[in-house]
N, CA, C and O atoms as a CHARMM CRD file, in Angstrom:
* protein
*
  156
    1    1 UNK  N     16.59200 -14.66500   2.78300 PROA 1      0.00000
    2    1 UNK  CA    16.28700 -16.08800   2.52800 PROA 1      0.00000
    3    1 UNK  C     15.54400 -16.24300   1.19900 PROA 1      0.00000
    4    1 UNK  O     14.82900 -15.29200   0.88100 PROA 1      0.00000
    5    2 UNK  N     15.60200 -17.29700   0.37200 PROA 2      0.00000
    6    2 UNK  CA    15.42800 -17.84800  -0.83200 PROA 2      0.00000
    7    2 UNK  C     13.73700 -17.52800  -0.58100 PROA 2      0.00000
    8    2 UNK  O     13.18700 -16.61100  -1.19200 PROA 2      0.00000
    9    3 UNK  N     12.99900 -18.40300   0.39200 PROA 3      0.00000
   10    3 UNK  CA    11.67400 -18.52400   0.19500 PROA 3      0.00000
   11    3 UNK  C     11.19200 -17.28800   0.51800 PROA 3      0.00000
   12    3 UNK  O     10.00000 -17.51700   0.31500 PROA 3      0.00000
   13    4 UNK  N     11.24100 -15.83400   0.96800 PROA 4      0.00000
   14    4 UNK  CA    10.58400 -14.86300   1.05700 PROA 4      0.00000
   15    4 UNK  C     10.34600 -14.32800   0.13800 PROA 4      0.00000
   16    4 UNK  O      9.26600 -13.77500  -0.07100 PROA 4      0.00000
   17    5 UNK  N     11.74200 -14.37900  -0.99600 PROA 5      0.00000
   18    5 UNK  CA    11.67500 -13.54200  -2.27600 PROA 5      0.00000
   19    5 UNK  C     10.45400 -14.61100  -3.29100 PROA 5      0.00000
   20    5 UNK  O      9.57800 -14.10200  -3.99100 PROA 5      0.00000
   21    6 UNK  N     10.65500 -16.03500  -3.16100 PROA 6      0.00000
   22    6 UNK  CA     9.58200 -16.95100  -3.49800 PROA 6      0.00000
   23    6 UNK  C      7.99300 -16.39300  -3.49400 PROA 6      0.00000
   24    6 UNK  O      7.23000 -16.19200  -4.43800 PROA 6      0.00000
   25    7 UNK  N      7.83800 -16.25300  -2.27700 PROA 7      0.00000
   26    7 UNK  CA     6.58300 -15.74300  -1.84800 PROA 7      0.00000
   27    7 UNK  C      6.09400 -14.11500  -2.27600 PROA 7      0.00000
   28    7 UNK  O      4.98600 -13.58100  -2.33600 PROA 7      0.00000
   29    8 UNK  N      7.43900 -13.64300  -2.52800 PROA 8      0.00000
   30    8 UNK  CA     6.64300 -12.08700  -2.73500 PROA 8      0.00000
   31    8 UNK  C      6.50500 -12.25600  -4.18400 PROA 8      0.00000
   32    8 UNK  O      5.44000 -11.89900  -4.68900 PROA 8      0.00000
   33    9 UNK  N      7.64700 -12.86900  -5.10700 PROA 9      0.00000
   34    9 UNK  CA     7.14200 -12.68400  -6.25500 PROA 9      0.00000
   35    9 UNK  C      6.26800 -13.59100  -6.75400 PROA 9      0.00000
   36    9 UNK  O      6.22000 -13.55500  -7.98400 PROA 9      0.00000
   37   10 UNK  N      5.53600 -14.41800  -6.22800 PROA 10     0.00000
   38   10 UNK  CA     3.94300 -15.70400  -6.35900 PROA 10     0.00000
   39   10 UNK  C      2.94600 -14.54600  -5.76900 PROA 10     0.00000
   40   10 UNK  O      1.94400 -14.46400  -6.48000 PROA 10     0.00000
   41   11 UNK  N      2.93300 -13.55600  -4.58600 PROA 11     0.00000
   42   11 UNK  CA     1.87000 -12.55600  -4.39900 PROA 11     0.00000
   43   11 UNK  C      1.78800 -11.79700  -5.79800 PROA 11     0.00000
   44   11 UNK  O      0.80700 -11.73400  -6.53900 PROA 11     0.00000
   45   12 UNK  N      2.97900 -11.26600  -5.97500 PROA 12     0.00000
   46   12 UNK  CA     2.84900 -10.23600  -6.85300 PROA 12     0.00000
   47   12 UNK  C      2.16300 -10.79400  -8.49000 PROA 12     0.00000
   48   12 UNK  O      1.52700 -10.08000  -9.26500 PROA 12     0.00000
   49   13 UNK  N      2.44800 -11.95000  -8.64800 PROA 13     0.00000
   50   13 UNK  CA     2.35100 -12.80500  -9.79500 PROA 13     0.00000
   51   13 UNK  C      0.06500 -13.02600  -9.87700 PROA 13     0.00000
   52   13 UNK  O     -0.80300 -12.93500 -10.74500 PROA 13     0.00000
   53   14 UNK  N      0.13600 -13.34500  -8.31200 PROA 14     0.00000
   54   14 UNK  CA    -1.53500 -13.15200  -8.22600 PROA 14     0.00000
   55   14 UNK  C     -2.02200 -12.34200  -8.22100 PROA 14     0.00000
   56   14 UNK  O     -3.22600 -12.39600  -8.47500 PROA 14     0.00000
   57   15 UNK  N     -1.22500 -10.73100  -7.84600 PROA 15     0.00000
   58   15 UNK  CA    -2.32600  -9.39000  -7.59100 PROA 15     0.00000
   59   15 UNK  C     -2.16700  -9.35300  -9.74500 PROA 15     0.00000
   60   15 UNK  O     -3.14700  -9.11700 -10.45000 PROA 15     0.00000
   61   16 UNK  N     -0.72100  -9.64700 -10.33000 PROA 16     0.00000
   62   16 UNK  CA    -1.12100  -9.21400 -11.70400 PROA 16     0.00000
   63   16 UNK  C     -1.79500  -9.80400 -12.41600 PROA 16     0.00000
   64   16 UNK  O     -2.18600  -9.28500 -13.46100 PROA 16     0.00000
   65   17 UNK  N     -2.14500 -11.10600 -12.05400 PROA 17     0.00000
   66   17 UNK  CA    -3.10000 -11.73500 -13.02900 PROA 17     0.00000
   67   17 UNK  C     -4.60600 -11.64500 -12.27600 PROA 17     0.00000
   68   17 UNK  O     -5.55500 -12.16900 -12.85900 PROA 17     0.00000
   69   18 UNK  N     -4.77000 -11.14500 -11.30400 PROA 18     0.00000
   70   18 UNK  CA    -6.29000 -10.43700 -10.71500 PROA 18     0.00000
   71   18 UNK  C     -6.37500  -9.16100 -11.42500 PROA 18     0.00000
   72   18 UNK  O     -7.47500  -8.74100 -11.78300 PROA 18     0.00000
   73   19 UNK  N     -5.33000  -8.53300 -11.65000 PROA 19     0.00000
   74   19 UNK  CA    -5.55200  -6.74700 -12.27300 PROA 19     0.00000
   75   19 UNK  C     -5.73200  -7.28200 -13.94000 PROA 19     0.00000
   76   19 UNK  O     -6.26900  -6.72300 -14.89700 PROA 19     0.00000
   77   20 UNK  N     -5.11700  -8.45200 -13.83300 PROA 20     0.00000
   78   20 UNK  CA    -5.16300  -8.33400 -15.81900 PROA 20     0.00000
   79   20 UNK  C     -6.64700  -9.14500 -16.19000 PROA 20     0.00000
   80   20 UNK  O     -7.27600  -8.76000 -17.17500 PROA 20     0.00000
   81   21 UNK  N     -7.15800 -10.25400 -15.37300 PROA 21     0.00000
   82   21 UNK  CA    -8.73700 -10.68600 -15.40700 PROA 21     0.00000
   83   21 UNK  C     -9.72900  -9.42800 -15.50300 PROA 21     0.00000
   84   21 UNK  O    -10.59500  -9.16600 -16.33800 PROA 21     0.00000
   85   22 UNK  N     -9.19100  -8.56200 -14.06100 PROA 22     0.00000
   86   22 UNK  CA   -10.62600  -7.40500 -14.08700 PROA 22     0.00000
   87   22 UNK  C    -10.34700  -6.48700 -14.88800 PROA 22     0.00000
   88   22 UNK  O    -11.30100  -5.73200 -15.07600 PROA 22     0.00000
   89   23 UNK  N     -9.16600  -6.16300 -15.60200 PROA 23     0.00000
   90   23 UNK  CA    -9.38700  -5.43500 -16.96100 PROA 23     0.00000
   91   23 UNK  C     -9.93700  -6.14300 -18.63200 PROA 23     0.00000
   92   23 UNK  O    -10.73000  -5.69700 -19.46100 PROA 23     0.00000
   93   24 UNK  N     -9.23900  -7.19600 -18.61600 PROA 24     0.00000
   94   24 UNK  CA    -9.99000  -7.77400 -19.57100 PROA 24     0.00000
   95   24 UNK  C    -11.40800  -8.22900 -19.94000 PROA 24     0.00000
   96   24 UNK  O    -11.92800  -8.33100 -21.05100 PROA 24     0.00000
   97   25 UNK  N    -12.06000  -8.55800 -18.30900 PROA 25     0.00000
   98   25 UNK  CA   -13.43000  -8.34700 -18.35100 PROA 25     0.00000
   99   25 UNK  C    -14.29100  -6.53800 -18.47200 PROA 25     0.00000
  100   25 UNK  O    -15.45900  -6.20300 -18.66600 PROA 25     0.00000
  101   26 UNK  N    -13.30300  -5.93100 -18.29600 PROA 26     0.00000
  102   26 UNK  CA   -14.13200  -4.52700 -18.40500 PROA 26     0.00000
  103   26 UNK  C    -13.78100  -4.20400 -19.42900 PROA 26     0.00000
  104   26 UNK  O    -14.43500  -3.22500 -19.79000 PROA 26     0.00000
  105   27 UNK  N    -12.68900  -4.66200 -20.51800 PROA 27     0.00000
  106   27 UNK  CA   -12.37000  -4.38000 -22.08000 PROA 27     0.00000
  107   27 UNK  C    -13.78000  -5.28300 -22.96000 PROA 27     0.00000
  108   27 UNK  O    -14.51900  -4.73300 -23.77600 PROA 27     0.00000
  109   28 UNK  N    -13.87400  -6.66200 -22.55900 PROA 28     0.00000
  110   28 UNK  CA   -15.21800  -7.71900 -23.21200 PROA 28     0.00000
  111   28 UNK  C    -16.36200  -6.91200 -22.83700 PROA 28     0.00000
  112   28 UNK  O    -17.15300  -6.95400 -23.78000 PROA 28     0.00000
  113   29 UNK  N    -16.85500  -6.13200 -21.80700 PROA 29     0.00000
  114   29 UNK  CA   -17.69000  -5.21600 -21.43800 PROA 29     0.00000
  115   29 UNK  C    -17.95000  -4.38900 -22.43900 PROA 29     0.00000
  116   29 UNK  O    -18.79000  -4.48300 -23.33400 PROA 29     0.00000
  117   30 UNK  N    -17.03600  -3.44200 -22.17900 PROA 30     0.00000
  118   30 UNK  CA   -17.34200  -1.98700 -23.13800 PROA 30     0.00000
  119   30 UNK  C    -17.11400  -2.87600 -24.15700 PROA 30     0.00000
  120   30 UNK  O    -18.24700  -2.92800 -24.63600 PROA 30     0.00000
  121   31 UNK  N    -16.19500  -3.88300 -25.06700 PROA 31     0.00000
  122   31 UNK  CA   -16.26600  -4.23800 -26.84800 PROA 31     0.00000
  123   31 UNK  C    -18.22300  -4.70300 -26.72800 PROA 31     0.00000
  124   31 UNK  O    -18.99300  -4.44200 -27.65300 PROA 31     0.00000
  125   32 UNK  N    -18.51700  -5.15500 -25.87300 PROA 32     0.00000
  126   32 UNK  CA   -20.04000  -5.60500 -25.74400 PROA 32     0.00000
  127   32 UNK  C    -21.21700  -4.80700 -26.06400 PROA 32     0.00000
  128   32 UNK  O    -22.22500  -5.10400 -26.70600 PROA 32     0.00000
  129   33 UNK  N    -20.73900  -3.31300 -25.25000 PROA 33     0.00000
  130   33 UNK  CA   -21.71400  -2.03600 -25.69600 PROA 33     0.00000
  131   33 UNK  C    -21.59900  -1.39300 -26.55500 PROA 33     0.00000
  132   33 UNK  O    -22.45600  -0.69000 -27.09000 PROA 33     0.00000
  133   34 UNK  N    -20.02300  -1.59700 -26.94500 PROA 34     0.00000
  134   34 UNK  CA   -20.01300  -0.54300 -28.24500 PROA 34     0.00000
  135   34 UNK  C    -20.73900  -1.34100 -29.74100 PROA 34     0.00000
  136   34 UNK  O    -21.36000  -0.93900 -30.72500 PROA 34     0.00000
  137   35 UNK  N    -20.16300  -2.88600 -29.15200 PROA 35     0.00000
  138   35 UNK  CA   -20.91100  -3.46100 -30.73700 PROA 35     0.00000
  139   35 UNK  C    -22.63900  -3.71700 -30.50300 PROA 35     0.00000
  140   35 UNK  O    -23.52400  -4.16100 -31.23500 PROA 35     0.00000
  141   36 UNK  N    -22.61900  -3.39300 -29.63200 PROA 36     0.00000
  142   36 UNK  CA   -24.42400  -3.39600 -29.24900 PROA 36     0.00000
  143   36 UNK  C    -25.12300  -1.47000 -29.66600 PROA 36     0.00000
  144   36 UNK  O    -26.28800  -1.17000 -29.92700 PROA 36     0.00000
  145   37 UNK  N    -24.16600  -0.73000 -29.59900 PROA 37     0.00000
  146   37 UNK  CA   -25.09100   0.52200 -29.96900 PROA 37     0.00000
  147   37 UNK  C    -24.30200   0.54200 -31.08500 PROA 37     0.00000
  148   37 UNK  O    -25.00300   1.32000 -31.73200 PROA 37     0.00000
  149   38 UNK  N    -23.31600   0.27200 -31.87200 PROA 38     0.00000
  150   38 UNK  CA   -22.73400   0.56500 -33.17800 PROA 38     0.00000
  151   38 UNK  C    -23.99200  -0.67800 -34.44900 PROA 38     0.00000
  152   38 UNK  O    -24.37800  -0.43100 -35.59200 PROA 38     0.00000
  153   39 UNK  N    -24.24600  -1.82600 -33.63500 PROA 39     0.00000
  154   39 UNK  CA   -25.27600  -2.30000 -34.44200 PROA 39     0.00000
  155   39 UNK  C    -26.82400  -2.12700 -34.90900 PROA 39     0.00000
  156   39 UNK  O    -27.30600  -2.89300 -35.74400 PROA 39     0.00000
């Protein structure tokens, strides 16, 4: 059926933009410490 494949690819669409938030906040992190001990 149409709406299952709907639904798995809207899950999958939220787990990748949850994995791509908590990496980009741990990339603004470390750019944070490195320009804090490189200064």
């Amino acid at each position: 059926c149409l709406t299952a494949i709907t639904g798995h690819r809207y899950s999958v669409r939220r787990r990748w933009s949850f994995v791509v938030g908590r990496s980009s906040l741990v990339v603004r992190r470390w750019s944070f410490v490195v320009g804090r001990s490189s200064a």
